[in-house]
C-alpha positions as CSV (number, residue, x, y, z in Angstrom):
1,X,-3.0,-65.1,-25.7
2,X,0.4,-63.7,-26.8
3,X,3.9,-65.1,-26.6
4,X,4.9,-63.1,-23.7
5,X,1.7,-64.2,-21.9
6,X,2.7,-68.1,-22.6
7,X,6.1,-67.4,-21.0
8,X,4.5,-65.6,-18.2
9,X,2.5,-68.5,-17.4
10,X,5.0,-71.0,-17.9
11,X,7.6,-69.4,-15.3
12,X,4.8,-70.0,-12.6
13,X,3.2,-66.1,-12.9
14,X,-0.8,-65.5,-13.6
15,X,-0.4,-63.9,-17.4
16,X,-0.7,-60.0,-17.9
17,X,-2.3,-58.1,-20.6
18,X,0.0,-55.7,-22.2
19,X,-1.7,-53.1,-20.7
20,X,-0.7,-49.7,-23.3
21,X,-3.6,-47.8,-21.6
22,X,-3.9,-43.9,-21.0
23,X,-4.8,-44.2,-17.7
24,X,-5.4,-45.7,-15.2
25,X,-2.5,-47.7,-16.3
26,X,-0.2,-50.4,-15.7
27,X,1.3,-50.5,-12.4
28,X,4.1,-52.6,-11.9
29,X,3.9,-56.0,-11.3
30,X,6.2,-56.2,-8.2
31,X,4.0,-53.4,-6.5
32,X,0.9,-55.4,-6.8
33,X,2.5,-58.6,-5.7
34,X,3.6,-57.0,-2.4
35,X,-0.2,-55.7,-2.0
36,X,-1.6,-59.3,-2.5
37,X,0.5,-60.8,-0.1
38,X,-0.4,-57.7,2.7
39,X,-3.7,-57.4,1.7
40,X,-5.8,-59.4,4.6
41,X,-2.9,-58.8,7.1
42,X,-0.9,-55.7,7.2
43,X,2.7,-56.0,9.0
44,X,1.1,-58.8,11.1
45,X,-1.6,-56.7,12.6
46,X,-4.8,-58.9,11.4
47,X,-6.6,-56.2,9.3
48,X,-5.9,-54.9,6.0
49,X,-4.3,-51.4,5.5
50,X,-7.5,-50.3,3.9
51,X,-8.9,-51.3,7.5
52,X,-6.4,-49.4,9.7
53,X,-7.2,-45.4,11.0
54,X,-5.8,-42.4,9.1
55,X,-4.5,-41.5,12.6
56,X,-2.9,-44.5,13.4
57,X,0.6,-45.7,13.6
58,X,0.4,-48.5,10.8
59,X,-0.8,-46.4,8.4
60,X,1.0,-43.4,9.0
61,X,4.1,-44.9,8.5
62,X,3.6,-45.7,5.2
63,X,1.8,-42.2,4.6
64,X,5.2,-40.2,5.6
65,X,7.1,-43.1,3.9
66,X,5.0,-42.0,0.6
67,X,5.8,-38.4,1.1
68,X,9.1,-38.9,1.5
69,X,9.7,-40.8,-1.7
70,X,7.7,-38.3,-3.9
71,X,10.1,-35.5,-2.1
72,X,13.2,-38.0,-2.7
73,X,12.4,-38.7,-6.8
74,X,11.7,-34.9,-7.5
75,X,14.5,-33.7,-6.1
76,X,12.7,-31.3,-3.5
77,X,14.3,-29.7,-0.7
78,X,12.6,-28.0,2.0
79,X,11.4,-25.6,0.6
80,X,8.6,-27.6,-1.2
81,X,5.2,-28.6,0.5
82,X,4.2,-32.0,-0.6
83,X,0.6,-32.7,-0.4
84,X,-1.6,-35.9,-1.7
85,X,-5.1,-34.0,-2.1
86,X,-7.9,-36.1,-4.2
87,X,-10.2,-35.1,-7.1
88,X,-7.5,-35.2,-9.9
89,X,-5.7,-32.9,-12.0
90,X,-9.3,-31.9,-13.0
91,X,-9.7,-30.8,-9.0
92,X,-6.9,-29.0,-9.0
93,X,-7.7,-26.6,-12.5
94,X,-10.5,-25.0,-10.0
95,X,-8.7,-24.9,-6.6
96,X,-5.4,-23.5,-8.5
97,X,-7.0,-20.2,-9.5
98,X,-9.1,-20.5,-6.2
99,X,-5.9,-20.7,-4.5
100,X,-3.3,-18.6,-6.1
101,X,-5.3,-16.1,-8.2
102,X,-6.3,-13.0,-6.6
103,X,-8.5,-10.3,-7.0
104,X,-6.9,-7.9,-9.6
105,X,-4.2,-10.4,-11.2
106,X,-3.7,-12.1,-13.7
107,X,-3.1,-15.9,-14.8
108,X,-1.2,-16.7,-18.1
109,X,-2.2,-20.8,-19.6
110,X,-0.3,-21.9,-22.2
111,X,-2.6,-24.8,-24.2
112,X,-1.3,-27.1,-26.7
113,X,-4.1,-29.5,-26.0
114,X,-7.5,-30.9,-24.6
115,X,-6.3,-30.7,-20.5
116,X,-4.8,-27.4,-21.7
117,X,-8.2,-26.3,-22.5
118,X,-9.7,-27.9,-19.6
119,X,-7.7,-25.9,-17.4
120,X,-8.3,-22.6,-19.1
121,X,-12.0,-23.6,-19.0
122,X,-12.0,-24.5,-15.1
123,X,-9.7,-21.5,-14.5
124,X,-12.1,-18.9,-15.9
125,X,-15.2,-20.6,-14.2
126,X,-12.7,-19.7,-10.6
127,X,-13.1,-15.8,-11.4
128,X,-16.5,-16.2,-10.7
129,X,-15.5,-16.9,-7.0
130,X,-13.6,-14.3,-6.7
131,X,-10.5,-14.8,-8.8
132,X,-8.8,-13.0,-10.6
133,X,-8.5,-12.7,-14.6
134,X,-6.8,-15.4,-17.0
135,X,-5.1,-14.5,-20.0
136,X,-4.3,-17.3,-23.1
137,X,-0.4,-16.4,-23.2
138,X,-0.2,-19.2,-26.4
139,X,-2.4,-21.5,-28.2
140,X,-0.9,-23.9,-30.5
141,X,-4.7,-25.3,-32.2
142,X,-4.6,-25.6,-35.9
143,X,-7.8,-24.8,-37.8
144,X,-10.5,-27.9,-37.0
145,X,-9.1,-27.9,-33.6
146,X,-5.9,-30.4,-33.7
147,X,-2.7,-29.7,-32.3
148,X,0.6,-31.2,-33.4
149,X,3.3,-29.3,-31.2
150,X,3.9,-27.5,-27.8
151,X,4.4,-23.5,-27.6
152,X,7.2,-21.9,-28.4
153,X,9.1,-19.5,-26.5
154,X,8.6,-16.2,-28.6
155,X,5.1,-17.1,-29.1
156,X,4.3,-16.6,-25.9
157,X,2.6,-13.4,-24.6
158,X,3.3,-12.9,-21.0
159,X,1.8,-11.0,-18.6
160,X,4.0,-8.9,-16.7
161,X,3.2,-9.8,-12.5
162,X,1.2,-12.6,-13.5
163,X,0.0,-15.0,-10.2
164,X,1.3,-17.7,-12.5
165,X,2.1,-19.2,-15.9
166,X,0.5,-22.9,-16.0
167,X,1.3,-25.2,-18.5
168,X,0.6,-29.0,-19.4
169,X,3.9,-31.0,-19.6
170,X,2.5,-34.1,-21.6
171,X,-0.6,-33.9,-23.7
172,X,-2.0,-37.5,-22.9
173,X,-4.7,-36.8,-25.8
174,X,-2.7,-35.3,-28.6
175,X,0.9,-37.1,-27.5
176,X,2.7,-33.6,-27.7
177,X,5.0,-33.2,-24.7
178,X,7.2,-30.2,-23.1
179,X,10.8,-30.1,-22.6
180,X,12.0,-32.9,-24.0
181,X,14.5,-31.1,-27.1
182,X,16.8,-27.9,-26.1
183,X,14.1,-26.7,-28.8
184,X,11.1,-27.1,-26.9
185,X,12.0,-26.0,-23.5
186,X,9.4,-25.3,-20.8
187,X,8.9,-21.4,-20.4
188,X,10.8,-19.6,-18.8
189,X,8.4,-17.2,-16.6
190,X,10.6,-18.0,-13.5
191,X,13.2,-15.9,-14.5
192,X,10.6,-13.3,-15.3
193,X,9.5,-13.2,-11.6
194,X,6.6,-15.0,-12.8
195,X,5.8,-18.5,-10.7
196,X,5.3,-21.6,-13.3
197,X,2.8,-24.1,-12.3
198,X,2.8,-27.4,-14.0
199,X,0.1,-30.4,-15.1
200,X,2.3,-33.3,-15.2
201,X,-0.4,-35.7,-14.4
202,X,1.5,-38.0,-17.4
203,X,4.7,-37.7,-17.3
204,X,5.4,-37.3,-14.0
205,X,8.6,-39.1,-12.8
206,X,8.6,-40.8,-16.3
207,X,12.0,-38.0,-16.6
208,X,14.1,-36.2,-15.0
209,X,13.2,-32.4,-15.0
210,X,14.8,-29.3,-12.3
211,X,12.5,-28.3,-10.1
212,X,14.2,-25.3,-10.1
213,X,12.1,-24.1,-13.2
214,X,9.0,-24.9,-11.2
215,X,6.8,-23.4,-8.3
216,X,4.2,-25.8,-8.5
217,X,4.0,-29.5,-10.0
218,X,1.0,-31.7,-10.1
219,X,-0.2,-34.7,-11.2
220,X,-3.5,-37.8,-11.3
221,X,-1.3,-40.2,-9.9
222,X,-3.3,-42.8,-12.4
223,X,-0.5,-42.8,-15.1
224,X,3.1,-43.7,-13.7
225,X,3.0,-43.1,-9.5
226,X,-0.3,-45.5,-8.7
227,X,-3.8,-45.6,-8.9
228,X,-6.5,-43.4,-9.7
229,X,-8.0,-41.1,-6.5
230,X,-4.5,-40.1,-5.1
231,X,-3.6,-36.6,-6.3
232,X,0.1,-35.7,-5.9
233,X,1.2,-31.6,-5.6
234,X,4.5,-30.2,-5.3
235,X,4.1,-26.8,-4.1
236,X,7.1,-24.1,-3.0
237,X,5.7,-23.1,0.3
238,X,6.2,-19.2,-0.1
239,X,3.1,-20.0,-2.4
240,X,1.2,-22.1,0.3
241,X,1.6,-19.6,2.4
242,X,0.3,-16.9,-0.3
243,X,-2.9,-18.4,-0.6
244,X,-6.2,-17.3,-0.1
245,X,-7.2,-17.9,3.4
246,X,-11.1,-17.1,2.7
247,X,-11.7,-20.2,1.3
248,X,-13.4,-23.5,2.6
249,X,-10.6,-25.1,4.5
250,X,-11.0,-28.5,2.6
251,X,-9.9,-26.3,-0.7
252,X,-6.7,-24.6,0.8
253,X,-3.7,-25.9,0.0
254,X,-1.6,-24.8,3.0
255,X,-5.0,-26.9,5.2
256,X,-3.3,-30.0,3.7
257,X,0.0,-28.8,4.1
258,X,-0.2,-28.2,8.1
259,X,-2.1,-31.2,8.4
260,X,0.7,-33.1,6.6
261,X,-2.3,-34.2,4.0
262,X,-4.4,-35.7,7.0
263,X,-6.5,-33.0,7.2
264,X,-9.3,-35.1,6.6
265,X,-9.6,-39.0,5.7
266,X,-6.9,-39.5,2.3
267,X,-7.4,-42.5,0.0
268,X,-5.6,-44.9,2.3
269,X,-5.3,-47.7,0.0
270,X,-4.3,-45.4,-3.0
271,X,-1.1,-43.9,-1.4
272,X,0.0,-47.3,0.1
273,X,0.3,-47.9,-3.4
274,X,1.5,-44.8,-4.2
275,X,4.3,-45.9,-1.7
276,X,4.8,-49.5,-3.2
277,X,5.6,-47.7,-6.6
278,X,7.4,-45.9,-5.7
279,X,9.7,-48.0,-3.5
280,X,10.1,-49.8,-6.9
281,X,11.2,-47.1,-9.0
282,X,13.8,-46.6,-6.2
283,X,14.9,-50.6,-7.1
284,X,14.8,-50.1,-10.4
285,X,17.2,-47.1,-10.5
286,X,15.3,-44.0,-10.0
287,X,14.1,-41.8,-12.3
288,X,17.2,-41.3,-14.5
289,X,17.6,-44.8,-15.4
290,X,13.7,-44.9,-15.6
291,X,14.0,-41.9,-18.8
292,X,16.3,-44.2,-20.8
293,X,14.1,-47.1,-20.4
294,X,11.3,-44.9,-21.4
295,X,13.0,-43.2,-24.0
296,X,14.2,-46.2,-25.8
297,X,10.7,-47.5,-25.9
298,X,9.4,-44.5,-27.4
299,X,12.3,-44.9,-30.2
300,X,11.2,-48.5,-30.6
301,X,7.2,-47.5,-32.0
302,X,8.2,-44.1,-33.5
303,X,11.0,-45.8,-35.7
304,X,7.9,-48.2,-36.9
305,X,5.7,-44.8,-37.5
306,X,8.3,-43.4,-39.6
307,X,9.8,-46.3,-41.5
308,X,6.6,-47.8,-42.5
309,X,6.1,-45.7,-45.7
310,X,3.5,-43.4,-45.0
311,X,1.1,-46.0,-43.6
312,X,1.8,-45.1,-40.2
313,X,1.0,-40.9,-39.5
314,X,2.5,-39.2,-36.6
315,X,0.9,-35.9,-36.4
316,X,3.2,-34.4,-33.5
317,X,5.9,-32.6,-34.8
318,X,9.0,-34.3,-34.2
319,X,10.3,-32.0,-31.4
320,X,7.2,-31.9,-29.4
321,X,6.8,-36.2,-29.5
322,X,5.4,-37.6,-26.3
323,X,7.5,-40.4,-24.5
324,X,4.7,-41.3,-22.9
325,X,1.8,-41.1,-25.3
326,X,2.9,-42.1,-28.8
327,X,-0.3,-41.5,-31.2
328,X,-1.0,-41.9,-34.9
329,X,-2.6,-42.9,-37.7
330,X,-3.4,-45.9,-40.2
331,X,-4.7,-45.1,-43.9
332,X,-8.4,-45.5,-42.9
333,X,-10.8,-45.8,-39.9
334,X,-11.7,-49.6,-41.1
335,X,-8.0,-50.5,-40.8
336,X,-7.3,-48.7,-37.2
337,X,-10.4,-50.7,-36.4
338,X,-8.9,-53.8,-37.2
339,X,-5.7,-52.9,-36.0
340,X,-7.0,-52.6,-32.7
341,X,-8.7,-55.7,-33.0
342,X,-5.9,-57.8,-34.4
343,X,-3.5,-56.8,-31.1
344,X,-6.3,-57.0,-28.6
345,X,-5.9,-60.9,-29.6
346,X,-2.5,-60.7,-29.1
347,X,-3.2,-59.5,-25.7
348,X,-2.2,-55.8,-26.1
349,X,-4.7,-53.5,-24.7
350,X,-5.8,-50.2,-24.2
351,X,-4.5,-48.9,-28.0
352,X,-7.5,-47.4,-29.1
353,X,-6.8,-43.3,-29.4
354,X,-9.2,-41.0,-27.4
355,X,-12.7,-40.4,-28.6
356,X,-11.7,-36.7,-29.2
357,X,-9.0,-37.6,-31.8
358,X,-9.2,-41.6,-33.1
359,X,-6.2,-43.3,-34.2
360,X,-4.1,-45.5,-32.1
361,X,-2.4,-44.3,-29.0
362,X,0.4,-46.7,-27.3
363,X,1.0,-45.0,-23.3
364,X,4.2,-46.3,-22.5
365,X,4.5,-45.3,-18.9
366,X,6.8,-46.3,-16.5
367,X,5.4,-49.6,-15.6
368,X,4.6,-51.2,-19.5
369,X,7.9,-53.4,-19.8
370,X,10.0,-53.1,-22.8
371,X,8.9,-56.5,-23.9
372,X,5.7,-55.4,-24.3
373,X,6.9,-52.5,-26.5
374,X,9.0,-54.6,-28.4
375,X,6.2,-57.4,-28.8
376,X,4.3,-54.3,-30.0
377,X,6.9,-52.6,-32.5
378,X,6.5,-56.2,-34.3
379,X,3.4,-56.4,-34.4
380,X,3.4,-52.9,-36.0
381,X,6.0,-54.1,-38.7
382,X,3.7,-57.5,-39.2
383,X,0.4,-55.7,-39.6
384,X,2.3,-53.3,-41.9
385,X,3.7,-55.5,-44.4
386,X,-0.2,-57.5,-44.7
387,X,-2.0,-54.5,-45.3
388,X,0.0,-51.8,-46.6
């Protein structure tokens, strides 16, 4: 058990791990305290939330409550169509081109890592159904498959009319992450008449970012909003309205929208969570206080990577380097093994890197507390200066 988890205890609170996993991931604590005390009796009506209808009023207060606070922390005005849909980000790389890709046009991707290529892959398995085409405007893989920045502007190859230009703000996999330098800005299609859709299952409200650029944002809720089985979609509704109408109702995006996402039975629990987080992040700040919380964390392991000699690797260039996924290396498997080990019995969790790449990955999403990240940076040093 770690320091921080001996002061946790002492102060009267259950100890935490220090949760660095890629999702799903820590939710803050003050969120889950208000769901154990509502749990068995919701607002004094004798059943759970998880017990109450969809179509009833207990519940679909907090469902409009939840809509309204994604709406409130993007910055959306009424032009958007918010919509909680289910399935994942990995849903919404088939009903995307399903949606918004007709017959005879064309979708640009831009990939600069795995759920990059995922979407390209699910995207081209659409046209099948009577989608469109989709074009690989930029790939930044290196030869044996890695990748170590985002796109670049002039390496992109555009498609004049395209249906849309989708992108992947944060690579949770390869920690390589959009628009956070003036040097690595998100494309610009917009201003080509192009709409630009958005994955940012990771970093979503983790920064601030102008919708302005965007026609579409999505996201897993799993990594900073709530838990895992609530999607969350921003969508202008010019483009709900564009959509194909041939489809399966449950797979049309303007079916959720009409339905104000109660088409159909939504993941009741999941967005009263949703709505818990949130309602924090609105405590805490909002988002803009939020970024240089996260920010500052980010600066705390990266200055380990890089002042440690060599003995910690980042392979992300230094203008694409997630704030939310910080990844890299140690001089041998053996010693990322034991790293892993050594922390775990410090009570720091989920640091392992994906199975795709190895390594060590730290997620340091909105709710992982900058003690953790500190408690982690020394740990870093510590291990360091023993085995280096």
């Amino acid at each position: 058990m770690s320091r921080l988890q001996n002061s946790a205890r002492t102060e009267g609170a259950s100890p935490r791990a220090l949760n660095f996993g890629a999702g799903p991931a820590a939710l803050p604590r003050a969120a889950l305290e208000r769901a154990k005390e509502e749990l068995l009796d919701f607002e004094s009506s004798g059943m759970s939330v998880m017990e109450h209808s969809h179509r009833g009023k207990p519940y679909e207060k907090v469902h409009y409550e939840a809509l309204a606070l994604v709406a409130k922390h993007l910055g959306l005005s009424a032009e958007w169509d918010v919509l909680f849909l289910q399935g994942g980000a990995s849903m919404v790389f088939a009903t995307l081109p399903m949606n918004l890709l007709e017959r005879g046009k064309v979708a640009d991707y831009v990939v600069h890592g795995t759920w990059g290529e995922k979407a390209v892959t699910e995207a081209r398995a659409a046209t099948s159904l009577g989608a469109g085409d989709v074009h690989l405007a930029a790939s930044t893989v290196a030869q044996g498959g890695s990748y170590a920045r985002v796109a670049r502007e002039d390496e992109l190859t555009l498609t004049p009319g395209a249906a849309y230009l989708h992108c992947t703000s944060n690579e949770t996999i390869h920690g390589i992450q959009y628009g956070l330098e003036a040097s690595t800005p998100f494309p610009r299609s917009r201003a080509k008449g192009v709409p630009l859709v958005v994955d940012m299952s990771s970093d979503i409200l983790g920064r601030t970012v102008d919708v302005s650029e965007f026609d579409v944002l999505y996201a897993g809720a799993q990594k900073n909003i709530g838990p895992s089985g609530v999607t969350i979609m921003a969508i202008r509704k010019e483009l709900t309205a564009r959509g194909r109408s041939d489809l399966p109702a449950i797979f049309q995006y303007r079916t959720h929208a009409e339905h104000h996402s109660l088409f159909n039975t939504p993941p009741t629990f999941g967005i009263y969570l949703v709505r818990n987080v949130l309602q924090w992040l609105e405590a805490e700040g909002g988002v803009s206080v939020i970024e240089v919380r996260n920010r500052k964390k980010a600066r705390l392991i990266y200055a380990q990577i890089d002042e440690s000699g060599g003995f910690y690797v980042s392979p992300v260039e230094k203008p694409s380097r997630s704030v939310m996924n910080v990844v890299w290396r140690l001089p041998t498997p053996e010693l990322e093994t034991r790293f892993v080990a050594q922390a775990a019995a410090e009570g720091m969790v989920g640091l392992n890197g994906h199975r795709v790449v190895g390594g060590i990955r730290a997620s340091l999403y909105n709710a992982v507390e900058l003690e953790w990240v500190e408690a982690l940076a020394s740990f870093m040093g510590e291990f360091a200066r023993r085995c280096g």
